[in-house]
SERO-4910 file (N, C-alpha, C, O; in steps of 0.05 Angstrom, whole numbers):
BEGIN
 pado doro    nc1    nc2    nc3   cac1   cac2   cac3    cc1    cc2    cc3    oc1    oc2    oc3
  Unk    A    -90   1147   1141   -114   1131   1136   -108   1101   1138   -125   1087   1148
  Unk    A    -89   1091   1130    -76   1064   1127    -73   1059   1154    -84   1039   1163
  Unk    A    -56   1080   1172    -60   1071   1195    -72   1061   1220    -68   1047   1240
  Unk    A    -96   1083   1202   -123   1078   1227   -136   1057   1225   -149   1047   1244
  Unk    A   -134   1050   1204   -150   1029   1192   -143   1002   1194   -161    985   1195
  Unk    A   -117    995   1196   -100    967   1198   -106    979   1228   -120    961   1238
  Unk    A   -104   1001   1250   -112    993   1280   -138    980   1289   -141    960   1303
  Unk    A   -158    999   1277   -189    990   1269   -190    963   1275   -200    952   1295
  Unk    A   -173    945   1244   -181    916   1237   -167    900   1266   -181    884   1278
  Unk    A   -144    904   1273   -134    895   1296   -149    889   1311   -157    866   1312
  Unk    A   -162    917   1334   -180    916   1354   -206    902   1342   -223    900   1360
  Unk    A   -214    893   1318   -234    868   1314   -229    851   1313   -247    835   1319
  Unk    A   -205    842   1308   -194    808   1314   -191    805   1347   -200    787   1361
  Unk    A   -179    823   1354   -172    819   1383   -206    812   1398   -212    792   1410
  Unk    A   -220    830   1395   -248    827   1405   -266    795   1393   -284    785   1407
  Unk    A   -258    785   1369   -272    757   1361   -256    740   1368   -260    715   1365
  Unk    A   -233    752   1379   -209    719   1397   -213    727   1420   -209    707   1435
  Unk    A   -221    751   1435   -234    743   1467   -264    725   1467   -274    713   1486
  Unk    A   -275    728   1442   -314    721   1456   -303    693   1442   -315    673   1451
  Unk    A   -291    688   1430   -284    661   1421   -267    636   1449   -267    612   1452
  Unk    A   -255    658   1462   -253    649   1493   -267    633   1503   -267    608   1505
  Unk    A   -285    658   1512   -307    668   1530   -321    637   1526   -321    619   1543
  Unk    A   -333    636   1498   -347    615   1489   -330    593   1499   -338    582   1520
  Unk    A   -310    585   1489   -302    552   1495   -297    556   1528   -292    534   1538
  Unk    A   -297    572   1543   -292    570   1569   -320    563   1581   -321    547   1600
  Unk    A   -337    572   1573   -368    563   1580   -371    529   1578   -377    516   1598
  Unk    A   -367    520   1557   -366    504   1544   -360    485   1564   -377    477   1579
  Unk    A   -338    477   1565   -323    462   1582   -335    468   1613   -344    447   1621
  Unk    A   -338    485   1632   -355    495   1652   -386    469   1652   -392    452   1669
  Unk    A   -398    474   1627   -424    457   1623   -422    440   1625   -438    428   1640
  Unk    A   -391    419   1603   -390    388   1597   -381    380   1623   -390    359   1630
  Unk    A   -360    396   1646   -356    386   1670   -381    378   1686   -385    357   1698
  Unk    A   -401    404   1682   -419    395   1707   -430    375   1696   -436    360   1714
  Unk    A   -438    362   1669   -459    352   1665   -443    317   1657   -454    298   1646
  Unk    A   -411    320   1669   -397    281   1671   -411    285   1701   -423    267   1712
  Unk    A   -405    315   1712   -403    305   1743   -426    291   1753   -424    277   1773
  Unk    A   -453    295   1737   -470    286   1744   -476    260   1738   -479    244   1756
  Unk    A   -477    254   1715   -466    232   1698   -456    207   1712   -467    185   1711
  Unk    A   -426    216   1729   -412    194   1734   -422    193   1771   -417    176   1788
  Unk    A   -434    216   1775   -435    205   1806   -460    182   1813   -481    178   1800
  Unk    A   -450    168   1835   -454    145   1842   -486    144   1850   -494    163   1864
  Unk    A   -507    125   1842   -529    124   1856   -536    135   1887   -524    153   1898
  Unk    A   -552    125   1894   -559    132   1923   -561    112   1929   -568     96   1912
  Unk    A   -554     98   1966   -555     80   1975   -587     79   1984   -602     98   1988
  Unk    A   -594     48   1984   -619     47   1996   -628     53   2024   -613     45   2042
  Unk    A   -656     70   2031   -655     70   2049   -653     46   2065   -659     23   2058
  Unk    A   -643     55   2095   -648     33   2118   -670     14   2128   -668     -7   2140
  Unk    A   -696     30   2116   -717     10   2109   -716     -9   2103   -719    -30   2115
  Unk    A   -711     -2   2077   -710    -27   2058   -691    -44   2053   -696    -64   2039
  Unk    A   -670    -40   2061   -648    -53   2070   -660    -79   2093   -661   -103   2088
  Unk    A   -667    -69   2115   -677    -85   2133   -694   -106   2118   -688   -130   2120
  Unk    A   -715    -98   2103   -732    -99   2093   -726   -127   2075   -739   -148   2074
  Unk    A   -698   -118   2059   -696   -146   2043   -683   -163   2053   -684   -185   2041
  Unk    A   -664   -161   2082   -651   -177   2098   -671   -199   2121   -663   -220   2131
  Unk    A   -698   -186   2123   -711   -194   2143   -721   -221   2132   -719   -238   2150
  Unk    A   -735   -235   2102   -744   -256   2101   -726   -276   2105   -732   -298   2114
  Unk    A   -697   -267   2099   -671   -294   2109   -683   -304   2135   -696   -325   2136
  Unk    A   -678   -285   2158   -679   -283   2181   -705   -296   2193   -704   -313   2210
  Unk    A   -733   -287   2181   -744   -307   2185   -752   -332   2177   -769   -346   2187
  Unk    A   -736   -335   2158   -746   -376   2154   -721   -381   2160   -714   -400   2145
  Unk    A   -700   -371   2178   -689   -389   2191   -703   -396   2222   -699   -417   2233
  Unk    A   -719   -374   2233   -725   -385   2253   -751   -391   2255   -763   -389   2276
  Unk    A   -764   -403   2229   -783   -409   2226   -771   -445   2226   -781   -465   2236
  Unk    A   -749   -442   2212   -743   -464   2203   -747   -481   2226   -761   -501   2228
  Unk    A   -723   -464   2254   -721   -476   2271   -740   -483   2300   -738   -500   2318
  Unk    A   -757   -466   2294   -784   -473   2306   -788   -490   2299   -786   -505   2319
  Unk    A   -797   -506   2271   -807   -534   2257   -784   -552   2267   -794   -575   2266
  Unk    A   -766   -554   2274   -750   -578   2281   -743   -580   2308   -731   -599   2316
  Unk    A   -750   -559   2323   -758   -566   2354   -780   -580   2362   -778   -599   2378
  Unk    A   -817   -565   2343   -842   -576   2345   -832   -612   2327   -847   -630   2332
  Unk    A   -819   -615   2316   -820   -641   2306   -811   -657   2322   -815   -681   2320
  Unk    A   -796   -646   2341   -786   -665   2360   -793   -665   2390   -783   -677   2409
  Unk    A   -813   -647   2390   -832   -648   2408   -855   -665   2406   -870   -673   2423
  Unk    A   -856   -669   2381   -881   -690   2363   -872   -719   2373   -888   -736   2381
  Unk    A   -845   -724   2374   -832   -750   2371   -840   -763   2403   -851   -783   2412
  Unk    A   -829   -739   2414   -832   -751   2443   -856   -752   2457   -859   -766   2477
  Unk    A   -878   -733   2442   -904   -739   2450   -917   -762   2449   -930   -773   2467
  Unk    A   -912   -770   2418   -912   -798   2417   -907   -825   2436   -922   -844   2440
  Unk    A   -878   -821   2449   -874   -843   2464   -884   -842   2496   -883   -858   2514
  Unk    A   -892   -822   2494   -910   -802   2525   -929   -827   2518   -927   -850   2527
  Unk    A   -952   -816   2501   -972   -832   2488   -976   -856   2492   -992   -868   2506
  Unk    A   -957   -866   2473   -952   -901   2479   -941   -913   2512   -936   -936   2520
  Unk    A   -940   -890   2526   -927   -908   2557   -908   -923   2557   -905   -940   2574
  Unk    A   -890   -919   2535   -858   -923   2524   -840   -904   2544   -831   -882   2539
  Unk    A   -839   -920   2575   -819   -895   2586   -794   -893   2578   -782   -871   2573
  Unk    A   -779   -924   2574   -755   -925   2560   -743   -903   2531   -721   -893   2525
  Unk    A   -772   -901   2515   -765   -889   2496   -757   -853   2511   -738   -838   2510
  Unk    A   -785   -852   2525   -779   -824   2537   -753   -816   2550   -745   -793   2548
  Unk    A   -741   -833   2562   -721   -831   2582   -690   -827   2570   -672   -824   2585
  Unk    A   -686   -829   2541   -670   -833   2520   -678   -801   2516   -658   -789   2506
  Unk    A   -696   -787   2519   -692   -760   2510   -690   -745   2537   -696   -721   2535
  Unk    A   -683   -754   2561   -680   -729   2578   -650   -727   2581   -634   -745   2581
  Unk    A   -643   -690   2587   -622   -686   2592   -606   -705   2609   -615   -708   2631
  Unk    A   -580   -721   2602   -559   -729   2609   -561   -723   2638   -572   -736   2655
  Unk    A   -545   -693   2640   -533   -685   2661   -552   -670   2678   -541   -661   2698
  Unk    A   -574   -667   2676   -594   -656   2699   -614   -660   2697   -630   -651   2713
  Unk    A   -623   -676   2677   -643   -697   2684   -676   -679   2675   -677   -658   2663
  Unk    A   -692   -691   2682   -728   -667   2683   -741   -663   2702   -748   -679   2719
  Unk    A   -747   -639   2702   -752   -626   2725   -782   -628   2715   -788   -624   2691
  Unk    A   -799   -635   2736   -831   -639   2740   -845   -619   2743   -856   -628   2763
  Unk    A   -856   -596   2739   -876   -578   2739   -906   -582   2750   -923   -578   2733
  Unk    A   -913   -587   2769   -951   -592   2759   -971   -572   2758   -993   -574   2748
  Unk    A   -960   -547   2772   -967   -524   2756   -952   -511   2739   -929   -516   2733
  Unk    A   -973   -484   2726   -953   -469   2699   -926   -450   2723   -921   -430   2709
  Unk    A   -915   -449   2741   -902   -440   2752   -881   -458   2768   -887   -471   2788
  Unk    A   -850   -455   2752   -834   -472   2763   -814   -467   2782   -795   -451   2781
  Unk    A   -822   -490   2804   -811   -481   2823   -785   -496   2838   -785   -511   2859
  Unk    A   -764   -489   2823   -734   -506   2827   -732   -522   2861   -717   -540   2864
  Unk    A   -747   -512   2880   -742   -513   2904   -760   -534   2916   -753   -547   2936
  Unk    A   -786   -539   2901   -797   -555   2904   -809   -580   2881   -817   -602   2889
  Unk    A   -809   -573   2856   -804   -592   2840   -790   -612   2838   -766   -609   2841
  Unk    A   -799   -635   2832   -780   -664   2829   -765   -668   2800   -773   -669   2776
  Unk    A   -742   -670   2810   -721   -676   2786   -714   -699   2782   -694   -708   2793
  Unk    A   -731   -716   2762   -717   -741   2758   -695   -744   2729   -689   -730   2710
  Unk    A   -685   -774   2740   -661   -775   2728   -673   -787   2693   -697   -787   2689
  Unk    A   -660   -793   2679   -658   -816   2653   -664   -846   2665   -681   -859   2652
  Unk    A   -654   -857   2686   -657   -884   2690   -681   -879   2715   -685   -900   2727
  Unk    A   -694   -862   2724   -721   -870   2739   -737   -866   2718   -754   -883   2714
  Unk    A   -734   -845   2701   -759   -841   2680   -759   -869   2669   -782   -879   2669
  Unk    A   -738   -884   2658   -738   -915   2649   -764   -922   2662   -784   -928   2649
  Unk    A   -764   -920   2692   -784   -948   2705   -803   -933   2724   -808   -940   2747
  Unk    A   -815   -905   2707   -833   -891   2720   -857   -920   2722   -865   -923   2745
  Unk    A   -866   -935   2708   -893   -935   2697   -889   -972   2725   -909   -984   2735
  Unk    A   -867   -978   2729   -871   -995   2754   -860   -982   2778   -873   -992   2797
  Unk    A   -844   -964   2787   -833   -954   2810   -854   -948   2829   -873   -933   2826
  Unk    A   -846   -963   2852   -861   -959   2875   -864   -940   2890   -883   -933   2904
  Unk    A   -842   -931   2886   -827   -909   2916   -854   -883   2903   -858   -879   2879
  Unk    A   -867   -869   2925   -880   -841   2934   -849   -828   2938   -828   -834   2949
  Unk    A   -860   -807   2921   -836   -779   2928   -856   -750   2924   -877   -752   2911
  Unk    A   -851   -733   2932   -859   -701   2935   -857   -683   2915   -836   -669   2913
  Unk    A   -878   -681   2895   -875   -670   2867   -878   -643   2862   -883   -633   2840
  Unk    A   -875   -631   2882   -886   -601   2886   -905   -594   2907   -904   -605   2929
  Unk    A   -921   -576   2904   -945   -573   2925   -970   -567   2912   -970   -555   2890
  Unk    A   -988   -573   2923  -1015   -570   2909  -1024   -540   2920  -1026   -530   2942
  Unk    A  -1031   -530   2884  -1049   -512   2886  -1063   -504   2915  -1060   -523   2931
  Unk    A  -1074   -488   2924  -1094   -480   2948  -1086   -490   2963  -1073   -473   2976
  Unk    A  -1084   -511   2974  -1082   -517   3007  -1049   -510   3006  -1044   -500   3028
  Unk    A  -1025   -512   2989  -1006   -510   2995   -993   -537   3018   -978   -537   3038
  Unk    A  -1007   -557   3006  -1006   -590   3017   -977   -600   2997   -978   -591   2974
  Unk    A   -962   -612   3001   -942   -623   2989   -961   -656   2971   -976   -674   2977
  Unk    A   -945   -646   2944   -966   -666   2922   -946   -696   2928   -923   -695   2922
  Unk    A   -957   -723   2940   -938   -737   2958   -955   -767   2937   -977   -777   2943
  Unk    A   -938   -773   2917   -945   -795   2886   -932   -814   2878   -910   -807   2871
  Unk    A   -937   -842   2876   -917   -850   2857   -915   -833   2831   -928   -813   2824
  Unk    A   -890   -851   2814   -894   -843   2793   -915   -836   2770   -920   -819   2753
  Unk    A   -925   -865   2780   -946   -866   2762   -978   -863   2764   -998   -873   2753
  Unk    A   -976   -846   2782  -1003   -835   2794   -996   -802   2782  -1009   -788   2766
  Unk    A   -970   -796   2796   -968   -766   2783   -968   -755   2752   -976   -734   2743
  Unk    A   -955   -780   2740   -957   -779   2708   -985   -774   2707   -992   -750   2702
  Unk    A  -1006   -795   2710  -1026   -797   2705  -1047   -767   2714  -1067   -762   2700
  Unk    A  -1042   -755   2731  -1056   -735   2739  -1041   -708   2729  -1057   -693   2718
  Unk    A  -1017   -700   2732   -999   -677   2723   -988   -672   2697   -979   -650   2690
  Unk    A   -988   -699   2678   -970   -696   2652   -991   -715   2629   -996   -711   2605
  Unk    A   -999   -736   2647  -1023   -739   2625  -1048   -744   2623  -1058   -764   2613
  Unk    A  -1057   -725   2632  -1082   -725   2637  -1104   -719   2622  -1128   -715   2628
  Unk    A  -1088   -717   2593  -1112   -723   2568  -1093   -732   2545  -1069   -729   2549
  Unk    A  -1099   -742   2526  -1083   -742   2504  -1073   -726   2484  -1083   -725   2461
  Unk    A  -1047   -711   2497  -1040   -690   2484  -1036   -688   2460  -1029   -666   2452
  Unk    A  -1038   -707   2443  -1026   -716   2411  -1055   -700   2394  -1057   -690   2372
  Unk    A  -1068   -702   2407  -1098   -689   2396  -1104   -647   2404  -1122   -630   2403
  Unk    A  -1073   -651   2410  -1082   -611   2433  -1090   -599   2400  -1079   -607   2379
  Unk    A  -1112   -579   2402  -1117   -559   2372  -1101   -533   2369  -1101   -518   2350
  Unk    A  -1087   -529   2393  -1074   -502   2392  -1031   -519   2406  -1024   -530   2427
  Unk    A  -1018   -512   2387   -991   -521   2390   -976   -488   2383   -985   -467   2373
  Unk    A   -956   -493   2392   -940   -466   2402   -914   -468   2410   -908   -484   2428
  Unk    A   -895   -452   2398   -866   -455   2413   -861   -435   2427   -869   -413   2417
  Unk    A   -851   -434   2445   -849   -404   2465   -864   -383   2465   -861   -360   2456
  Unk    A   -891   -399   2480   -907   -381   2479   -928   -398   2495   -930   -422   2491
  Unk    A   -943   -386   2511   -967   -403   2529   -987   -392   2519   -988   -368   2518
  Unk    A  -1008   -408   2508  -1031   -395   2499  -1050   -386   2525  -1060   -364   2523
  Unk    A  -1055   -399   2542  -1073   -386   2564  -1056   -387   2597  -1044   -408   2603
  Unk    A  -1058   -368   2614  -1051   -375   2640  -1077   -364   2662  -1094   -346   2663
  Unk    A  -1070   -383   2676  -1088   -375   2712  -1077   -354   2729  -1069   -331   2723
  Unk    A  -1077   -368   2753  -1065   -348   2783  -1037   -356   2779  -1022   -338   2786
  Unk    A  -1023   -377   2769   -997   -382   2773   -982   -369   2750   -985   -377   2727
  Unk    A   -965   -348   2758   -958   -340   2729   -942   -363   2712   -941   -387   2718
  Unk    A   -930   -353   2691   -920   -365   2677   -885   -357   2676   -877   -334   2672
  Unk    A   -865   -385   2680   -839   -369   2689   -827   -384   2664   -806   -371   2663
  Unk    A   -824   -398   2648   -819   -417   2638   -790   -407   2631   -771   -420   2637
  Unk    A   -789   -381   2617   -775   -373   2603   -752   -367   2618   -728   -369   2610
  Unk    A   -760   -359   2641   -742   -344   2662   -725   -362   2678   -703   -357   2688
  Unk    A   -745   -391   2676   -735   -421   2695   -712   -434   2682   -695   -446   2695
  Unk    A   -711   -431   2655   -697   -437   2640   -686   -426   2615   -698   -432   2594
  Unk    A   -668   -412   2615   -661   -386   2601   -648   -392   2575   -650   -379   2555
  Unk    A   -632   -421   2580   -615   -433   2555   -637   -453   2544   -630   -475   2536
  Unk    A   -665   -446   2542   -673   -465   2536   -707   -460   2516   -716   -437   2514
  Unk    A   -720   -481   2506   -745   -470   2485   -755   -491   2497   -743   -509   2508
  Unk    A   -784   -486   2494   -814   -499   2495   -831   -501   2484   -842   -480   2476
  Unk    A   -849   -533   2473   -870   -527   2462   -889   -531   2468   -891   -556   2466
  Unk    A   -915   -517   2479   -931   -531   2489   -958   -533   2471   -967   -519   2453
  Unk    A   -969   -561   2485   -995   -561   2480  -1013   -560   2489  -1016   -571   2510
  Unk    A  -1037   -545   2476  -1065   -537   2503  -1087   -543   2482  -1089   -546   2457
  Unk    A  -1109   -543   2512  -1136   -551   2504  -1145   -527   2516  -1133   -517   2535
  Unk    A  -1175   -510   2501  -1179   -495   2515  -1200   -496   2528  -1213   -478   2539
  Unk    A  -1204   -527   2527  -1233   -538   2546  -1235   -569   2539  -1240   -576   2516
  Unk    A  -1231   -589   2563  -1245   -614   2555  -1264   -619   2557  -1271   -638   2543
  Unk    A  -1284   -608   2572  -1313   -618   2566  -1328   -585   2570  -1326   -569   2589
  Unk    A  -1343   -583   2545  -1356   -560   2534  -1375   -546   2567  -1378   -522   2572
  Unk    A  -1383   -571   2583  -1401   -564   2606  -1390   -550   2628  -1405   -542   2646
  Unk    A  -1366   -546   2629  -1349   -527   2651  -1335   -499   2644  -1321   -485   2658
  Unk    A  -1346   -495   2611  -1339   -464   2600  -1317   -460   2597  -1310   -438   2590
  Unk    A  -1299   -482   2600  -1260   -462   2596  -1253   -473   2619  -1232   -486   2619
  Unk    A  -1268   -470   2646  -1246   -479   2667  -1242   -499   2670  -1242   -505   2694
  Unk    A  -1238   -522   2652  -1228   -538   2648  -1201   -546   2634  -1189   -567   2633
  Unk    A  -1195   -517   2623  -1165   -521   2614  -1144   -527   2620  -1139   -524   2644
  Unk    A  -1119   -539   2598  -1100   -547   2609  -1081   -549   2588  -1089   -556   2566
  Unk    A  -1058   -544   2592  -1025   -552   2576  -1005   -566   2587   -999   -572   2610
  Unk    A   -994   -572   2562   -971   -584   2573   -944   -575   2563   -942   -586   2541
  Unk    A   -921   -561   2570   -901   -551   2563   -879   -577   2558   -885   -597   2570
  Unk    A   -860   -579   2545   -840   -595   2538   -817   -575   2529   -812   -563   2508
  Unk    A   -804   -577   2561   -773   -559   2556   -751   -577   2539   -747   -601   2540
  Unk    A   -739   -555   2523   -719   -575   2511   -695   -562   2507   -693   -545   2488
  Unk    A   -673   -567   2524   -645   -555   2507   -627   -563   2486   -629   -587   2482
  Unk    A   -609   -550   2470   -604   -560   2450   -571   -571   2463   -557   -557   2477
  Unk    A   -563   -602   2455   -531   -610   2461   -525   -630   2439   -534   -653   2435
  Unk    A   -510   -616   2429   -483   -635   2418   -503   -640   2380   -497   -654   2361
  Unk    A   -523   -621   2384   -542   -624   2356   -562   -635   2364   -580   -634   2346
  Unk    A   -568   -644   2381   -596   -672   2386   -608   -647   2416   -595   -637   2434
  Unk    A   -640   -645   2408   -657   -631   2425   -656   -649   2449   -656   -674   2448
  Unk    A   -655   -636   2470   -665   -659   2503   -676   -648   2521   -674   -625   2527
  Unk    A   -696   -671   2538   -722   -653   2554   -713   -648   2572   -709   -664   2590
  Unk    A   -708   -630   2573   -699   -614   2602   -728   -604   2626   -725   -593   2648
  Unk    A   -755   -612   2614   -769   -600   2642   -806   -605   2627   -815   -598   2605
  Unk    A   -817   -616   2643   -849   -624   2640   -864   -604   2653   -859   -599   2677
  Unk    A   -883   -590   2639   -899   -566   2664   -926   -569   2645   -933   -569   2622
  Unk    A   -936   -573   2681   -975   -577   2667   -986   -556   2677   -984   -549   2701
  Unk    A  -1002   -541   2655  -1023   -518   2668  -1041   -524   2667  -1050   -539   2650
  Unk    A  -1053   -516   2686  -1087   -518   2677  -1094   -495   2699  -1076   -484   2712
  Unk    A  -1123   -489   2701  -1135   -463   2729  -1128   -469   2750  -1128   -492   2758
  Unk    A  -1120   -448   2766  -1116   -449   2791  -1125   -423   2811  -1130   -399   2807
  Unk    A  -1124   -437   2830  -1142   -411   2850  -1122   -380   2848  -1129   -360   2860
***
């Protein structure tokens, strides 16, 4: 009886030190999964929104730099204005000088490239030279200086245009528009009217582009192009 009995009590200890196991093995199983969760790392943002918060940098820098090209497109409009060629002639490229446009399509082959020191003495120079070709008849445009200024570049007072723009033409005719393509290292701002006198409906329009490349920090006019309708 003693015997059975001290076996009895045995096989009940042995059985409350396995579930006593059992239990702390659970246990630990739980507290693992629930650091693992715990300590793992957020989620990355989506790519959206990533973009998303990187993109306002991005544009007011080239917002920025839109505003300090148009400001210095302002400057030189100015001295356009005043018939200050000296002043103008201080802003054209150095080394290749401005290329003349008198339509919105520029045409390296027949456009006139003047230098810094003729632009000086556009507004007395005598000499007729070949500024391109005219629209329709395909007649060579044959000007002083200051006849072609007067008809091709200023032929209203652009300081007053209501629509201003940097790379970008607000209206075109038959001549496409190459600007971008004519000059690849380079930005434009132009100004347009989209009618000078209300009695001709629009086909009276006209712009004026002002190419400018950037050297050495200081913007320079690299190229004059006048639109207006063409056949």
């Amino acid at each position: 009886m003693i015997t059975n009995t001290t076996s009895a009590y045995r096989r009940g200890l042995l059985a409350a030190a396995a579930a006593l196991i059992l239990l702390s093995g659970c246990g630990r199983r739980d507290n693992t999964a629930a650091g693992s969760s715990a300590d793992a790392p957020p989620p990355r943002p989506a790519a959206a929104e990533s973009a998303s918060a990187s993109a306002p940098a991005g544009a007011s820098s080239e917002e920025s730099g839109d505003a300090e090209l148009e400001s210095a497109a302002d400057a030189l409009l100015a001295d356009m204005a005043a018939g200050d060629f000296e002043a103008v002639s201080a802003w054209a490229d150095p080394r290749r000088g401005v290329t003349f446009t008198p339509y919105s399509t520029v045409n390296p082959q027949a456009d006139y490239t003047a230098t810094a020191e003729e632009l000086a003495q556009f507004s007395a120079d005598p000499a007729v030279r070949t500024w391109g070709i005219y629209d329709g008849s395909g007649e060579p445009i044959r000007m002083t200086a200051a006849e072609y200024w007067a008809r091709f570049v200023w032929n209203t007072d652009y300081t007053k245009a209501p629509d201003v723009s940097v790379n970008t033409a607000a209206q075109s005719g038959n001549s496409p528009e190459n600007a971008a393509d004519a000059y690849p290292d380079a930005q434009f701002v132009e100004y347009h009217f989209s009618s000078l006198d209300p009695q001709y409906g629009g086909a009276d329009w006209c712009a004026l582009k002002l190419v400018f490349v950037r050297q050495n920090g200081a913007w320079k006019l690299r190229g004059i192009i006048h639109s207006e309708m063409t056949l």
